[in-house]
N, C-alpha and C positions, 0 to 999 in steps of 0.2 A: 888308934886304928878303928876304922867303921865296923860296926858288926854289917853281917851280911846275911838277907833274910829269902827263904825260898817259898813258895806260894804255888800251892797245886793240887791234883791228885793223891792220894796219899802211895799208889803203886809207882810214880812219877819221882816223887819227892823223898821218902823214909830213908835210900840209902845218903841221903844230902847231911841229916840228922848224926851219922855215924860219925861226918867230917868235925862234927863242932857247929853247924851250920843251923839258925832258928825256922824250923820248919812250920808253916800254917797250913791247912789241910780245908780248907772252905767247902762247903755242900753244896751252894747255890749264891747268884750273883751278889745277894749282901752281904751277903757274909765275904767273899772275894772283895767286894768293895771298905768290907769294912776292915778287912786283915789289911789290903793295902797301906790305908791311911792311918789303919796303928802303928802299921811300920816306917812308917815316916814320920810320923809325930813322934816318935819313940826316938829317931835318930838314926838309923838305917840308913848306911851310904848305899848300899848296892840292896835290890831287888830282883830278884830273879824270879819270873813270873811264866809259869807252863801258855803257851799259845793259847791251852782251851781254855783256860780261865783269862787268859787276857780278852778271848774273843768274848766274854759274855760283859767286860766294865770296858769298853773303848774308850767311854769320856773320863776317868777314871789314870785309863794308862795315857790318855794325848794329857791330861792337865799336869803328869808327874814328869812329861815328857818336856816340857816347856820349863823346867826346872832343873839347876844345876844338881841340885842334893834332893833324892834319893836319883841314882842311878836306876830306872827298870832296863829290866835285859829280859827280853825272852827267849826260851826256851823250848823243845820241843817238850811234849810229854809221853811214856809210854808207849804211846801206840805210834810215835813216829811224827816228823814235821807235817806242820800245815802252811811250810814257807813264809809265817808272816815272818818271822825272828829276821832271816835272812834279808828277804826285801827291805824292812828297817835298815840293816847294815850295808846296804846300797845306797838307800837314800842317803843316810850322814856322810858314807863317803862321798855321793854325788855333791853334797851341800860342801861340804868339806876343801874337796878336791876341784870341784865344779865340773865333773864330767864323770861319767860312769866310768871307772876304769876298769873293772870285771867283764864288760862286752866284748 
């Protein structure tokens, strides 16, 4: 089984930790960017990654994105969605299905 790594805020992310789940807590984009790619170097099937810190490495989550292994999944954080996570999961369906079917 993959391990499954969470990437965020720390008020976002600490009850994830409770599950068994490897939490990274990043300060600023390198550090975001650099937890990422431990986490896939390391083996990490799934990524679960809070919106605001996806919004500050975009090239970062489109290069993981283009990639069967690590799964990234966003998420909202805390303070509530910023709608990327969801638009994502339009698009695959759209690519997927070949039509929106949510409209």
């Amino acid at each position: 089984m993959d391990r499954v790594a969470v990437i965020g805020d720390r008020a976002s992310v600490l009850a994830f930790r409770a599950m068994g789940v490897d939490v990274f807590t990043p300060t600023d984009s390198d550090a975001a960017r650099n937890n990422v790619d431990r986490a896939a170097r390391e083996g990490y099937g799934v990524i679960f990654l809070t919106e605001t810190v996806a919004a500050m490495i975009p090239e970062t989550v489109a290069r993981y994105r283009s990639q069967l292994k690590p799964a990234v999944i966003l998420i909202p954080d805390h303070q509530g969605s910023m709608g990327i996570g969801m638009n994502d999961i339009y698009k695959n369906v759209e690519k997927a299905v070949g039509t929106n079917i949510f409209k």
